[in-house]
GUNUGU-822404 format. One record per residue: x, y, z of N, C-alpha, C in turn; residue number from 1. Coordinates in steps of 0.1 Angstrom, whole numbers, plus 5000, padded with zeros to 4 digits. Atoms other than C-alpha are relative to their C-alpha. Layout:
# residues N
  nc1  nc2  nc3 cac1 cac2 cac3  cc1  cc2  cc3   i
    X    Y    Z    X    Y    Z    X    Y    Z NUM
...
//
This chain:
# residues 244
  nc1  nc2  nc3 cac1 cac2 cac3  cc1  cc2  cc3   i
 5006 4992 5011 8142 5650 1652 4992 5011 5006   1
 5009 4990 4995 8125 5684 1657 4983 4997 5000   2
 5014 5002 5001 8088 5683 1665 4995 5009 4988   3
 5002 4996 5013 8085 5707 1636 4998 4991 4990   4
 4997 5011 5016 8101 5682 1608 4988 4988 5004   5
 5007 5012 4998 8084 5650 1624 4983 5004 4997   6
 5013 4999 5006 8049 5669 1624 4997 5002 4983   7
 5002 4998 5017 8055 5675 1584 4998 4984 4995   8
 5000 5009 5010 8065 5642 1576 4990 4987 5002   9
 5006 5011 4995 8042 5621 1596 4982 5006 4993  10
 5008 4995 5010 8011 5647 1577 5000 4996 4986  11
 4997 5003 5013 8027 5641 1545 4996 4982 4998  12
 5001 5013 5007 8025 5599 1549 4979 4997 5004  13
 5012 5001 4997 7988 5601 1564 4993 5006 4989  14
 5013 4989 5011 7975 5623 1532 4999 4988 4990  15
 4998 5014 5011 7993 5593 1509 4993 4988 5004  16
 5007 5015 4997 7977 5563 1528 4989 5004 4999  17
 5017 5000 5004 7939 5580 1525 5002 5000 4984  18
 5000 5002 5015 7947 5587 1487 4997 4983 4995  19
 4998 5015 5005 7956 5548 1481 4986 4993 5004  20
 5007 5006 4996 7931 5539 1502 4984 5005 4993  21
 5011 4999 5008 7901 5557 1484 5002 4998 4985  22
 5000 5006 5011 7914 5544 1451 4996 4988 4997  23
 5005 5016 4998 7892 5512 1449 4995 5000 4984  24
 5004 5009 5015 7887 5513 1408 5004 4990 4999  25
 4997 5015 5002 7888 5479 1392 5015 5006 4990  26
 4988 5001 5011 7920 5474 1373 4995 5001 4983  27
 5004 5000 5009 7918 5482 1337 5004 4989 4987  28
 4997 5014 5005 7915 5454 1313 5009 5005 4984  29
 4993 4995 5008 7944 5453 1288 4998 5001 4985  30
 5006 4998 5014 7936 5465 1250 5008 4989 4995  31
 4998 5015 5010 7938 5440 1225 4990 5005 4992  32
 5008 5001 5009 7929 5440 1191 4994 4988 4990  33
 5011 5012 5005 7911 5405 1191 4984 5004 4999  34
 5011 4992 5001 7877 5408 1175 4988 4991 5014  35
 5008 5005 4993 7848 5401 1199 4993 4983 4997  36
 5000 5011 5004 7837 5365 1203 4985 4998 4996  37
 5011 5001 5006 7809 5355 1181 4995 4988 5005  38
 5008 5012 4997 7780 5333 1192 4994 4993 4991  39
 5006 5008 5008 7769 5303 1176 4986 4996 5002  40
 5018 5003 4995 7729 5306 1187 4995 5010 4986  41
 5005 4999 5012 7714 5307 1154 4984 5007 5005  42
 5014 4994 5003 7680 5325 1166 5002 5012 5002  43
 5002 4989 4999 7671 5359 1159 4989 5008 5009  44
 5006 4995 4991 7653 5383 1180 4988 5009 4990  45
 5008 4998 5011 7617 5394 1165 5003 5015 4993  46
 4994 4987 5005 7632 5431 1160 5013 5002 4994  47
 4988 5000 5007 7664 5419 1145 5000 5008 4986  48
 4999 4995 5012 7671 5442 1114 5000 4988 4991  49
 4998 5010 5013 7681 5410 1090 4985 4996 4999  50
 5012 5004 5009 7642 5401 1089 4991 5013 4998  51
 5006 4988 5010 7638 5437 1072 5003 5002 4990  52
 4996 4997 5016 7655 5430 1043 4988 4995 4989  53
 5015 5002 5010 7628 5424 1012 5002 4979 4998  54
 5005 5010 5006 7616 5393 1002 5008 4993 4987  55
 4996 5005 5014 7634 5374 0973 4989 5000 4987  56
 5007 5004 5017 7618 5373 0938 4999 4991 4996  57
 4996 5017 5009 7613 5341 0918 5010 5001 4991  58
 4989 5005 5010 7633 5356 0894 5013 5004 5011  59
 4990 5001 4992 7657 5363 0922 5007 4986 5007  60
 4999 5008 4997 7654 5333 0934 5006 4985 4990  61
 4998 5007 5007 7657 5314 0902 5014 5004 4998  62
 4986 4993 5006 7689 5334 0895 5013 4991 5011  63
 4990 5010 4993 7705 5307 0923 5007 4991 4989  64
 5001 5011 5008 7703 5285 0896 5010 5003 4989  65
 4995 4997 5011 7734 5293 0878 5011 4987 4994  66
 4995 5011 5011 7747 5267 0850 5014 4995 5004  67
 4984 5003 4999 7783 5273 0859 5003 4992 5011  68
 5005 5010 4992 7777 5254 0888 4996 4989 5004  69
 5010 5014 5000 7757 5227 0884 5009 4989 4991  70
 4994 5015 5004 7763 5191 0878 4997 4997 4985  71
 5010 5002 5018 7740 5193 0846 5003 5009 4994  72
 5004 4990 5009 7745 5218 0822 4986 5004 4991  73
 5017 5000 5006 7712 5234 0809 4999 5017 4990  74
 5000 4989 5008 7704 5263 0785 4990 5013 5005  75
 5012 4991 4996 7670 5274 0799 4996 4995 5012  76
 5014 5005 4989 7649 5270 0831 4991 5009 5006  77
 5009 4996 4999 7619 5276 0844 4999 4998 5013  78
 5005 5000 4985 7601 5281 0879 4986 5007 4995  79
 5012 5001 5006 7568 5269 0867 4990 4996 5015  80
 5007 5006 4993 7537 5268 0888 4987 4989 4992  81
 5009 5002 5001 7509 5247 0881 4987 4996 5009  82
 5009 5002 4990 7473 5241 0896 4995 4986 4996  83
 5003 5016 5005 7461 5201 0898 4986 5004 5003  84
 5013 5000 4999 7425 5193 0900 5000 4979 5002  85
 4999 5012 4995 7420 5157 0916 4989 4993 4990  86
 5008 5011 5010 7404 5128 0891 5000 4985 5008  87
 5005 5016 4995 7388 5093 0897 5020 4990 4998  88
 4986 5007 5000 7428 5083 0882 5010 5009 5003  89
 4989 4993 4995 7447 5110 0903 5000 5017 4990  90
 5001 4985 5003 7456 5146 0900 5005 5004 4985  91
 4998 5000 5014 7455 5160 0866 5007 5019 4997  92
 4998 4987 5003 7473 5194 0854 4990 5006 4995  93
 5011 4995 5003 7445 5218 0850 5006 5017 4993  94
 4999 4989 5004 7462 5253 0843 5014 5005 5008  95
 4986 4998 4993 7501 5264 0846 5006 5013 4997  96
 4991 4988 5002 7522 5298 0846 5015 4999 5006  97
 4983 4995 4997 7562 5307 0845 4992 5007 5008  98
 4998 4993 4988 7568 5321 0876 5012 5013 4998  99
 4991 4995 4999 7604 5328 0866 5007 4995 4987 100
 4992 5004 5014 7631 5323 0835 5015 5001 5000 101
 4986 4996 4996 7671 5321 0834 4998 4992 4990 102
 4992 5007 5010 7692 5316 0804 4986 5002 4986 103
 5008 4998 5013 7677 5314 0764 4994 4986 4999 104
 5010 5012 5002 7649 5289 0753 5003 5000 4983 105
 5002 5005 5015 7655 5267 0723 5012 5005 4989 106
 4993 4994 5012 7687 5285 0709 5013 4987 4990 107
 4988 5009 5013 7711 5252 0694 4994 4986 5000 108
 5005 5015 5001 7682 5227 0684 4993 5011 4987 109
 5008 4996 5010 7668 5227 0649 4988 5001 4997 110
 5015 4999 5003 7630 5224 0654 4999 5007 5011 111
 5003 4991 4991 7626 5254 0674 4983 5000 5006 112
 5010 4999 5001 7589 5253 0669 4995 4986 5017 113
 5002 5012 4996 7589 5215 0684 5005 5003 5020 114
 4993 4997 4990 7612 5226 0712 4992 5006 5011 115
 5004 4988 4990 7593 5253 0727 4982 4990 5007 116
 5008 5006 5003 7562 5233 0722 4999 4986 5018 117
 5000 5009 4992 7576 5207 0747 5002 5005 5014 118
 4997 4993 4986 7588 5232 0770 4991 5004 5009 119
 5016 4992 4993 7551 5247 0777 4996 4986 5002 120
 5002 5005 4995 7541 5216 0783 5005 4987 5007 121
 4993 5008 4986 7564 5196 0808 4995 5009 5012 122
 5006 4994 4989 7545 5198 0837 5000 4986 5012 123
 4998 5012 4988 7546 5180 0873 4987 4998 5007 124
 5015 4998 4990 7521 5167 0898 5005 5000 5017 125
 4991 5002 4987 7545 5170 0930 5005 5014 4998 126
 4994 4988 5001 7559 5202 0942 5013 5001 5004 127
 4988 4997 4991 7595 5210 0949 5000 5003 5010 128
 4998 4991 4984 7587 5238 0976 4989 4994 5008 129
 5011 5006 4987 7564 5224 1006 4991 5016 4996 130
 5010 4984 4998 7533 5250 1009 4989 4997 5006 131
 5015 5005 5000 7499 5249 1020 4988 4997 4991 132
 5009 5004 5008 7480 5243 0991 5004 4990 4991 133
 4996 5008 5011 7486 5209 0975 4998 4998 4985 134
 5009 5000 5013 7467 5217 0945 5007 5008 4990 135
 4992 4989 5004 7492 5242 0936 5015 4995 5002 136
 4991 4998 4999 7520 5232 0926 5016 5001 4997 137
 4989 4996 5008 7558 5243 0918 5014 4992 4999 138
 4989 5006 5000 7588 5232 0905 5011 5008 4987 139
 4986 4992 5012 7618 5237 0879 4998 4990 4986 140
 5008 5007 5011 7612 5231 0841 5022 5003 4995 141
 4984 4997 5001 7652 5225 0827 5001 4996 4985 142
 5002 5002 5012 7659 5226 0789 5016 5004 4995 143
 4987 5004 5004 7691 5213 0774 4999 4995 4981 144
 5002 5007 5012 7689 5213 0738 4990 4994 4999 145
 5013 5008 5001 7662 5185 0728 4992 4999 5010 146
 5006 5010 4983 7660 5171 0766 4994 5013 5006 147
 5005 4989 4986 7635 5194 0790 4991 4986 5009 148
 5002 5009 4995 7628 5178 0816 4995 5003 5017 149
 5004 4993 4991 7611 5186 0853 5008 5000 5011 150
 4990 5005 4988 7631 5189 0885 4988 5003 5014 151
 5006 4996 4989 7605 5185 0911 5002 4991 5015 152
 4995 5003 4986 7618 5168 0940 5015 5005 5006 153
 4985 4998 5000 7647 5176 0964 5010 4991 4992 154
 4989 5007 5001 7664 5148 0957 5008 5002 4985 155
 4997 4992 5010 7666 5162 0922 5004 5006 4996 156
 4994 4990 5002 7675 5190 0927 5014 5004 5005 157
 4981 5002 4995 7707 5180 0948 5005 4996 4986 158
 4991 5010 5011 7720 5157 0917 4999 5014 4993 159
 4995 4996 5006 7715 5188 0900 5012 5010 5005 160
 4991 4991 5001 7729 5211 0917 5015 4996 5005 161
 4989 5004 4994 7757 5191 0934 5004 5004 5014 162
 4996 4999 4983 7778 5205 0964 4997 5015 4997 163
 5005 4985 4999 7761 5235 0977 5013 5014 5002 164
 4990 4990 4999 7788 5264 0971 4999 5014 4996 165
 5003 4986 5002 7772 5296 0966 4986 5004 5004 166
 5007 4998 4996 7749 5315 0984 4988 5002 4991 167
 5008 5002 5009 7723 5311 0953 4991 4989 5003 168
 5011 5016 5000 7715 5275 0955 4997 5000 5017 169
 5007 5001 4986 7713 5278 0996 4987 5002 5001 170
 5008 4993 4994 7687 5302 0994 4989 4989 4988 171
 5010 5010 5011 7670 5275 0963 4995 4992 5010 172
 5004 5010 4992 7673 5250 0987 4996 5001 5012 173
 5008 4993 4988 7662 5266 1019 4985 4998 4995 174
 5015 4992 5001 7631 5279 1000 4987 4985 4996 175
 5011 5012 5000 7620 5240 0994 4993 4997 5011 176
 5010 5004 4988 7610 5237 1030 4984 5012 5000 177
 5015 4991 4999 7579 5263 1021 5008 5014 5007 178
 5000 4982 4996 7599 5295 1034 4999 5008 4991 179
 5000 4992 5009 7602 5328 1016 5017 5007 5003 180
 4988 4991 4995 7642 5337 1018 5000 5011 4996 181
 5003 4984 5006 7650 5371 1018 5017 5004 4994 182
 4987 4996 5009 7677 5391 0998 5007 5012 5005 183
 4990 4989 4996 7698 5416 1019 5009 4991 4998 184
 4987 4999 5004 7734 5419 1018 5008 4986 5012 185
 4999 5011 4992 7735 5396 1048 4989 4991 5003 186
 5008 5012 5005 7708 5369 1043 5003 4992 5003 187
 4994 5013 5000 7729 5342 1037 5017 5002 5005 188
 4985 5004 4990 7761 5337 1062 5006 4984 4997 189
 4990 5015 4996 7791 5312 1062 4995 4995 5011 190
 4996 5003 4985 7789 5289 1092 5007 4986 4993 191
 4990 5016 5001 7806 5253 1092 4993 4990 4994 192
 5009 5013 5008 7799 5228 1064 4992 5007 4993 193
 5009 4998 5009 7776 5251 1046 4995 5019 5004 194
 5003 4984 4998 7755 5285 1048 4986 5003 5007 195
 5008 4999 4992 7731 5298 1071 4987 5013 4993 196
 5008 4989 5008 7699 5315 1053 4989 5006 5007 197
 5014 4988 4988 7672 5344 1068 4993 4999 4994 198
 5013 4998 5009 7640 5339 1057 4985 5005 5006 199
 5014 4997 4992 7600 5343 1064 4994 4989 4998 200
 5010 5011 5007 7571 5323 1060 4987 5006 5007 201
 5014 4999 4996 7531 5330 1062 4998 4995 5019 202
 5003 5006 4987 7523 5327 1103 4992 4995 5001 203
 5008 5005 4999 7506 5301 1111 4984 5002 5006 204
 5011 4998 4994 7479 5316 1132 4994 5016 4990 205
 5005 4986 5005 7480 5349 1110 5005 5002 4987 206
 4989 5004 5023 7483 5341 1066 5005 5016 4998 207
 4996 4988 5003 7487 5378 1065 5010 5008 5005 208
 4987 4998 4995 7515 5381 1086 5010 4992 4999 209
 4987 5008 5003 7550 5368 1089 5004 4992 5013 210
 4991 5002 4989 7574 5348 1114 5011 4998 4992 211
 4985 5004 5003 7613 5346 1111 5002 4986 4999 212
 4996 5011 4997 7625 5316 1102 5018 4998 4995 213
 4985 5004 5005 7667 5310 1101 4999 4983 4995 214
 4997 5013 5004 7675 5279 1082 5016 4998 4993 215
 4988 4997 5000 7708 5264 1079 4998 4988 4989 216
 5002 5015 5009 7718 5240 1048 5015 4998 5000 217
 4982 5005 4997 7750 5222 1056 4999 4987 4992 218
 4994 5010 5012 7763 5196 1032 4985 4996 4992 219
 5014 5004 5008 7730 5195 1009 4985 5000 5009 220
 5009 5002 4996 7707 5192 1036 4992 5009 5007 221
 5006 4990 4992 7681 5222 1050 4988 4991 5008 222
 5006 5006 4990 7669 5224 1084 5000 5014 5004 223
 5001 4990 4992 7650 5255 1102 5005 4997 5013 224
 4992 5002 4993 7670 5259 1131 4992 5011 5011 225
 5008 4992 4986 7651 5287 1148 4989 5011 4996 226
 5015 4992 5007 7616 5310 1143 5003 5014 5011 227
 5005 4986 4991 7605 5343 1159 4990 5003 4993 228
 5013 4993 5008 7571 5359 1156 5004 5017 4998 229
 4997 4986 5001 7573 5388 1136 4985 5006 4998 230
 5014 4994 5003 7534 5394 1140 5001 5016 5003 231
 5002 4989 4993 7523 5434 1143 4993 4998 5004 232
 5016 5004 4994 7496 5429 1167 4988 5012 5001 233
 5010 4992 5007 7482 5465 1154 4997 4997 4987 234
 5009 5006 5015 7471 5448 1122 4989 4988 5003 235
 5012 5007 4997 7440 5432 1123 5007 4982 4994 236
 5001 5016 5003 7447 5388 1123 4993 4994 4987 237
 5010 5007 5009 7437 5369 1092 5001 4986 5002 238
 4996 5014 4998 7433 5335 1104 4998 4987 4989 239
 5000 5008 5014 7435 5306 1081 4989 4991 5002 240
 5011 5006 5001 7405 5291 1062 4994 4985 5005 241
 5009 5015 4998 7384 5263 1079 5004 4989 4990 242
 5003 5011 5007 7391 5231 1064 4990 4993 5001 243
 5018 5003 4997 7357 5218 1049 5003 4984 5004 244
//
């Protein structure tokens, strides 16, 4: 072969073996339109947007409570607070306010007068929601025609409400452990067996601040599952009162 051609072709394979050889990217991973895999670690991080959605309302909260639902059928209810005051024969109702109201009071009984009468005062000495002030405290007032009648324990409030199937009664039942659920559009998530709800609660070292609390209620039964401090540590601490 001429020393001409052989110097072309022996240049030409030396340019191709440095090419290959400075090509050291990784291989490119192949597209797919599987969605990304979702983690089952239920805690939020204290800058998570979902504990910026607002606060639920009572009457927001009451509005879980819907009839079509429930095991009981009822016409009216209430989400009554009252304050006790301790006596020589136990705590006595001293002074009560609606919180909240769903559905009409008293409309297919003939002593309306009598009706309403009994409704203002069915009152409890036990609270549904856990809180820090035992003296205070709330539950659900349920009025079926003649029968009103109080729903202040869980266990009461499962038989009424049955199998938990709508992000309503989660956030009911969540809010008995003393949190405050909140009401964005994502709040309350599916997970397995039941629904997973976002809430707050008073911080314990600061009543004027908040912490996250996730709670999950799977077949009837809630359980906080995981917290975050959502203190701002530019607001002055209000710490909670001495017990005398």
């Amino acid at each position: 072969m001429p020393a001409v051609r052989l110097r072309a072709v022996l240049t030409v394979a030396v340019a191709a073996g440095s090419a290959f050889a400075c090509d050291r990217s990784p291989p490119r991973a192949p597209v797919t339109n599987e969605p990304a895999p979702v983690s089952d670690d239920p805690a939020l991080p204290p800058g998570s947007p979902s504990y910026s959605a607002p606060i639920c309302s009572a009457d927001q909260l009451l509005a879980g409570l819907d009839p079509t639902h429930t095991n009981t059928r009822f016409e009216h209810a209430l989400l009554r607070e009252t304050v006790l005051k301790q006596t020589d024969t136990g705590p006595r109702p001293q002074q009560s306010q609606t919180l909240a109201s769903v559905g009409l009071a008293c409309q297919t009984v003939t002593d309306v007068p009598a009706c309403a009468r009994l409704l203002a005062s069915t009152v409890a000495s036990t609270s549904l929601f856990a809180g820090s002030n035992p003296q205070a405290v709330r539950y659900l007032v349920l009025q079926a025609g003649a029968n009103v009648r109080p729903v202040a324990t869980r266990s009461q409030l499962l038989t009424l409400l049955g199998a938990i199937d709508t992000p309503g009664e989660a956030r009911l039942l969540a809010a008995t452990l003393g949190v405050q659920p909140l009401c964005g559009e994502d709040s309350v998530r599916n997970i397995d067996g039941g629904y997973r709800v976002i809430s707050k609660r008073s911080h314990s070292q600061c009543t004027n601040q908040y912490e996250g609390v996730v709670v999950d209620v799977v077949r009837g039964q809630p359980t906080a599952v995981s917290t975050a401090d959502l203190r701002d540590r530019t607001l002055t601490c209000t710490p909670p009162a001495a017990t005398p």
